[in-house]
C-alpha positions as CSV (number, residue, x, y, z in Angstrom):
1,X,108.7,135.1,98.7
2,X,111.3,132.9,101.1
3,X,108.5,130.8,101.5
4,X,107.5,130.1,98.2
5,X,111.2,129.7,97.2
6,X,112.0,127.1,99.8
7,X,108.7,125.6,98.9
8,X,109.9,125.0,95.6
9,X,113.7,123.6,96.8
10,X,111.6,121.5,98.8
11,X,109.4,119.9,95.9
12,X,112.6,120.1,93.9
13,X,114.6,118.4,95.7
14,X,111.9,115.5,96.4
15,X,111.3,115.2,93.1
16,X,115.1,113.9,92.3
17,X,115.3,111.5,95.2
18,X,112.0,109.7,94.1
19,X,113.2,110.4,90.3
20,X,116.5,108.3,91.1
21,X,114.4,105.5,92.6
22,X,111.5,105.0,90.3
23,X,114.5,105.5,87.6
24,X,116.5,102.7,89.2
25,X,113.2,100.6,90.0
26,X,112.1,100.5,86.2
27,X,115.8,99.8,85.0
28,X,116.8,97.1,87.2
29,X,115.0,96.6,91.0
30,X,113.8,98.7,93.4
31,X,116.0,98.9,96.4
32,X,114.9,96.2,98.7
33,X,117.9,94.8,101.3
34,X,118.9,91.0,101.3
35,X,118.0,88.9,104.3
36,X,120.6,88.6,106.8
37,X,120.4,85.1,106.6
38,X,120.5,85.5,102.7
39,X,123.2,87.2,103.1
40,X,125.3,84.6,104.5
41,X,124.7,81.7,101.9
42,X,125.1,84.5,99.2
43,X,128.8,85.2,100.8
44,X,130.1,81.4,101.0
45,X,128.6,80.6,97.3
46,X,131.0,83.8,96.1
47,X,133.9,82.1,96.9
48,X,136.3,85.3,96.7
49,X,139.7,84.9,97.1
50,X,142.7,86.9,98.2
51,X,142.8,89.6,95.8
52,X,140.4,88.9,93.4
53,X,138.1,92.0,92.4
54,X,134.3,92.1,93.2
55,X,131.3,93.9,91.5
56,X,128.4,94.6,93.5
57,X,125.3,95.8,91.0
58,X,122.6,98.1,92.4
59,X,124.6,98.1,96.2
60,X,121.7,100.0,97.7
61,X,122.8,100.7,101.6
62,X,126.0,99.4,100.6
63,X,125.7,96.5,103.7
64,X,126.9,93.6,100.9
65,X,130.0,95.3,99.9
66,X,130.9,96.2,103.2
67,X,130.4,92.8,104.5
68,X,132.3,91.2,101.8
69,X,135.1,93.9,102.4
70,X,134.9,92.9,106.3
71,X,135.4,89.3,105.3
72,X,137.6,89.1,102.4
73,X,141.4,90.6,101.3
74,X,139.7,91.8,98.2
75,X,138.2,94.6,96.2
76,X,134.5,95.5,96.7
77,X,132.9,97.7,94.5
78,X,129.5,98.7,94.1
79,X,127.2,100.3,91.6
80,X,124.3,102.4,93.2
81,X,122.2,105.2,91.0
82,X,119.3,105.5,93.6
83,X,119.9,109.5,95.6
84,X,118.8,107.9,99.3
85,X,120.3,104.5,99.3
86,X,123.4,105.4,97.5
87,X,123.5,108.3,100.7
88,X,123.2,105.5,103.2
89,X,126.2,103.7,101.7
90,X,128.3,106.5,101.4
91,X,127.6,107.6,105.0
92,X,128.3,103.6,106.3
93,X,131.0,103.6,104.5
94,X,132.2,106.2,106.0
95,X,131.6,105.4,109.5
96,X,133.5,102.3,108.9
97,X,136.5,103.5,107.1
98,X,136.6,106.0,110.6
99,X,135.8,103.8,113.6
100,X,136.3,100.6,112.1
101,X,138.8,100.0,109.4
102,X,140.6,97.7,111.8
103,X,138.3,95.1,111.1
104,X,138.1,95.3,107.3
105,X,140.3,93.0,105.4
106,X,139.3,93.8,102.1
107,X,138.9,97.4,99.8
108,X,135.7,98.6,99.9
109,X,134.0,101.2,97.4
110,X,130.9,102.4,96.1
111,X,129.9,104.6,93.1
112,X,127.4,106.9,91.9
113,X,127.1,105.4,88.8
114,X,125.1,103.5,86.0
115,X,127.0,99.7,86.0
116,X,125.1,99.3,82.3
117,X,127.8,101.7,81.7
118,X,131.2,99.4,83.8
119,X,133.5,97.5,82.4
120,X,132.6,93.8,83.6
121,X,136.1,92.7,82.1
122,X,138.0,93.4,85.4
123,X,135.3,91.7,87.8
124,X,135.9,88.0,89.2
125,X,132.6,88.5,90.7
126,X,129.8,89.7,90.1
127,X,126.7,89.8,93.0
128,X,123.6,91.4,92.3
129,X,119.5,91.1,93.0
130,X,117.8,92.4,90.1
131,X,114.4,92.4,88.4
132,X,114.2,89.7,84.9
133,X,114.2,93.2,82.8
134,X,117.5,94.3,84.4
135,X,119.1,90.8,83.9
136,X,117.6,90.4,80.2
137,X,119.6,93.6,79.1
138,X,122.8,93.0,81.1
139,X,123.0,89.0,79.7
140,X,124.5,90.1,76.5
141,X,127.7,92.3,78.7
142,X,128.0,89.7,80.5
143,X,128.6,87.3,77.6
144,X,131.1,90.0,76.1
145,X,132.5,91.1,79.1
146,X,133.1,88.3,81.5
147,X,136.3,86.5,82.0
148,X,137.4,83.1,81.9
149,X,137.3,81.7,85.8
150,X,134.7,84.7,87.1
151,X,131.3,84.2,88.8
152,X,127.9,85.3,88.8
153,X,126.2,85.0,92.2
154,X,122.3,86.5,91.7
155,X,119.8,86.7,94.3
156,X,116.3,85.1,93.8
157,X,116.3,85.6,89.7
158,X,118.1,83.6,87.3
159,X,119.5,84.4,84.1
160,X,117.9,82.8,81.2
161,X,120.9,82.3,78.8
162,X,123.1,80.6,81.0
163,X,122.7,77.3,83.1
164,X,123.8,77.7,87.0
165,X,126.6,75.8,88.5
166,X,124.7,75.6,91.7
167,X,121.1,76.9,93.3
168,X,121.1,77.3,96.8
169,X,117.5,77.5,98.2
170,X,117.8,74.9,101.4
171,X,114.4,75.3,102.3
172,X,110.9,75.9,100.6
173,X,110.7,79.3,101.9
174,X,114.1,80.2,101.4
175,X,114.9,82.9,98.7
176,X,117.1,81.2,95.5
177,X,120.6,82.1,94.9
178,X,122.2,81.2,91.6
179,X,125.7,80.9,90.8
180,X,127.1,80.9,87.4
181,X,130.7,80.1,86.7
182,X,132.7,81.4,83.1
């Protein structure tokens, strides 16, 4: 009986994780981490400033907000509704807010939660990589919800209704990053 029982924990419990990710993969991109050197170009085309407040959608690991909280006097938050990777962050972030929150200039946060759901009106940036579909139904929040002066910086897709300020792609085989300003 023991064994049947944790048989069915087991199966139960694998059946969420890989629920929350094929959930989160269908809604808006399955959880696939930025190149380092990605990561770098999509940091210096945020342009954050000194408490200014910053939206990460679909933080996976949580290694973008963390970064940006490393780097910047600001307020990282991110958005994660995938079981494992939203884990991961939680147990980074932790790990840094112990050993290494010497080194972080900035607030650094990450939620369980659905960002279709946030309130974009707070944000002065915005940083995400998602699939066409996820940016097709979050154009419309982002028309009502973003303010005056904030920023958009997505990684390889851009939006359809609005024109970019810039595209950073310096090479042929380099991933596009778009950055929109309101």
């Amino acid at each position: 009986m023991s064994e049947l029982f944790f048989n069915f924990v087991l199966l139960l419990l694998i059946l969420i994780v890989f629920g929350s990710m094929m959930v989160a993969s269908f809604r808006t991109a399955p959880w696939v981490p930025s190149r380092k050197k990605d990561l770098r170009r999509l940091i210096e085309l945020a342009e954050i400033k000194k408490g200014e407040v910053v939206y990460e959608l679909g933080s996976g690991d949580g290694r973008i907000v963390l970064e940006l909280a490393r780097r910047y006097e600001a307020k990282i938050i991110g958005y994660e509704i995938s079981v494992i990777p939203y884990l991961i962050s939680q147990i980074r972030l932790w790990l840094v807010n112990t050993f290494f929150v010497h080194r972080m200039k900035g607030e650094a946060k990450i939620l369980y939660r659905d960002f279709f759901t946030a309130d974009f009106s707070q944000a002065d940036v915005l940083v995400f990589f998602l699939t066409p579909y996820g940016l097709k139904r979050l154009e419309k929040k982002f028309r009502l919800e973003m303010k005056r002066g904030s920023r958009i910086i997505s990684y390889i897709f851009p939006l359809r209704i609005f024109s970019p300020k810039s595209i950073s792609k310096p090479t042929k085989t380099s991933n596009p990053i778009y950055c929109y300003h309101f």
